[in-house]
C-alpha positions in Angstrom: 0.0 0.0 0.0 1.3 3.3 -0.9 0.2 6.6 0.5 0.7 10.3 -0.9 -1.3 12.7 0.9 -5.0 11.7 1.7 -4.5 9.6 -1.2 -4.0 6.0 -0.8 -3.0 3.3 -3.6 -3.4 -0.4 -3.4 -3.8 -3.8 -5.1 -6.0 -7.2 -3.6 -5.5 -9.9 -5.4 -5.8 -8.5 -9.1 -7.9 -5.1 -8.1 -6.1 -2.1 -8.0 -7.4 0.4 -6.2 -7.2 4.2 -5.6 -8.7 6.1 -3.1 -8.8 9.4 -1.2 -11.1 10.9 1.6 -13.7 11.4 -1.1 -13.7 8.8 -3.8 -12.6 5.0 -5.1 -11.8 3.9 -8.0 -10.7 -0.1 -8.7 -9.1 -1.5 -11.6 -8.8 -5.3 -12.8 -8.7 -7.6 -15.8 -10.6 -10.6 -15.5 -9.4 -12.3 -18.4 -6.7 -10.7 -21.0 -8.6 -8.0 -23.5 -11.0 -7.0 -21.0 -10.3 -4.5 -18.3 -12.9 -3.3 -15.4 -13.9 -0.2 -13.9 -15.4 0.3 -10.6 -15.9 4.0 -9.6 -17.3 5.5 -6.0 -18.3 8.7 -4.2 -17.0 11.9 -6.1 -14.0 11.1 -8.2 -11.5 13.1 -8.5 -8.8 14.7 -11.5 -6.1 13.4 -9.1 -7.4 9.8 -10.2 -6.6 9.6 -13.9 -2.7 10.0 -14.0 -3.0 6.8 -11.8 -5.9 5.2 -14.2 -4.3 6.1 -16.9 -0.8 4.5 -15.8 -2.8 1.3 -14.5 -4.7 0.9 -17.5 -2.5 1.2 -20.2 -0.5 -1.3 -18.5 -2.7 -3.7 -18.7 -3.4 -3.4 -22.4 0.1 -3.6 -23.1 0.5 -7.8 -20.6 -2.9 -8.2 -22.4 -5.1 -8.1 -25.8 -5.8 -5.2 -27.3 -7.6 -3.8 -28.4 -9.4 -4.2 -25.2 -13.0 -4.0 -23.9 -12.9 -1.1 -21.0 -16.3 -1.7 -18.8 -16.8 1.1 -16.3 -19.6 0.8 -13.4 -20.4 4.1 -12.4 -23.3 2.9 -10.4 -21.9 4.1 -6.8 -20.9 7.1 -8.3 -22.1 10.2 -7.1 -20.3 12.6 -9.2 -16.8 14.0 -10.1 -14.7 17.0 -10.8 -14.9 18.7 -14.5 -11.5 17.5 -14.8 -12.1 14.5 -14.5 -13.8 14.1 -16.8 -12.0 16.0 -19.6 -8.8 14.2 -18.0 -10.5 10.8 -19.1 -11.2 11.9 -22.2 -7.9 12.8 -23.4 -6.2 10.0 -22.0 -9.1 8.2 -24.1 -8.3 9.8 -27.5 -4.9 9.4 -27.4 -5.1 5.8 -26.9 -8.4 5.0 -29.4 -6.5 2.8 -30.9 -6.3 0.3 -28.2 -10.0 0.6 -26.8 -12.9 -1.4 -28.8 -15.8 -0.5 -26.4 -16.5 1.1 -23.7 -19.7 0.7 -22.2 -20.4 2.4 -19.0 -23.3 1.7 -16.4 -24.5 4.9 -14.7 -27.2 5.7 -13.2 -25.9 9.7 -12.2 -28.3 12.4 -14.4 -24.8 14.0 -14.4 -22.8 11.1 -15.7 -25.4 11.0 -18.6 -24.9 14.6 -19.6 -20.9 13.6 -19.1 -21.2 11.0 -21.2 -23.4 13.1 -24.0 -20.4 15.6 -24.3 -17.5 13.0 -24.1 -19.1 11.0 -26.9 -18.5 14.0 -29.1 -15.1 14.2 -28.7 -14.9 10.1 -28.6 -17.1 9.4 -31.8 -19.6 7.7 -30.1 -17.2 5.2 -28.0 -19.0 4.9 -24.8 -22.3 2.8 -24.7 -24.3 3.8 -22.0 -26.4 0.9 -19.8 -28.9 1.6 -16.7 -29.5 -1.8 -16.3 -26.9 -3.8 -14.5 -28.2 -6.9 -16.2 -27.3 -6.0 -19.6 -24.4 -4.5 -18.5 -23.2 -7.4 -16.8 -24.4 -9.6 -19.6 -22.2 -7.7 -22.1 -19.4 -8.0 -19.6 -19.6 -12.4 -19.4 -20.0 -12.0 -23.4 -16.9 -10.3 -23.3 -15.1 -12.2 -21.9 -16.2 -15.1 -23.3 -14.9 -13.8 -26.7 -11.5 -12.7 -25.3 -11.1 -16.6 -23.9 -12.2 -17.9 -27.0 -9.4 -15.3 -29.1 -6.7 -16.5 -26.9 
């Protein structure tokens, strides 16, 4: 465990995991060419240097391009910059995302999502229903395995 501030950085097992007084965020690939998101509380622009660094990581020990699910579910919002921080960590690596669905249930992640998509060309898939999202996450996988 590594601290920097209020700022704490971890890994269990195969989550990674960044937190601070106000928000979480984990990290993990369950199978090679699929990576998972888990976001709570308010996140934070001090996050994505660290998401970014975790991520791309993990593309490069596993397939890409990848499938990036995010689960914004126990989100309750998040800095502007974080935001536009994701989104140009995002377009500079395109190349090595092939979806990005997101579940979200946050009026304000929707509207985030909305402007993002614009810059993104219509990358992130939106879901409010953590049955298909989930569903979409086992068929994922279940391709990767098969690709491997």
């Amino acid at each position: 465990m590594r601290t920097q501030g209020d700022v704490e950085k971890s890994k269990i097992g195969d989550v990674e995991r960044w937190q601070s007084s106000r928000s979480e965020v984990r990290i993990w690939t369950p199978v090679p060419g699929v990576i998972r998101f888990k976001y709570f509380g308010f996140n934070e622009a001090a996050a994505v240097p660290w998401m970014a660094e975790t991520a791309n990581r993990m593309v490069r020990e596993g397939r890409s391009p990848a499938d990036m699910f995010v689960d914004c579910w126990d989100q309750d919002g998040y800095e502007p910059a974080f935001r536009t921080g994701l989104v140009e960590w995002n377009k500079r690596i395109r190349k090595d995302i092939r979806s990005m669905p997101l579940l979200i249930r946050s009026k304000i992640a929707s509207m985030g999502i909305t402007v993002s998509n614009i810059a993104l060309g219509g990358l992130l898939v939106p879901y409010t229903d953590r049955q298909k999202f989930e569903r979409a996450v086992q068929d994922s996988m279940a391709e990767a395995r098969r690709a491997s």
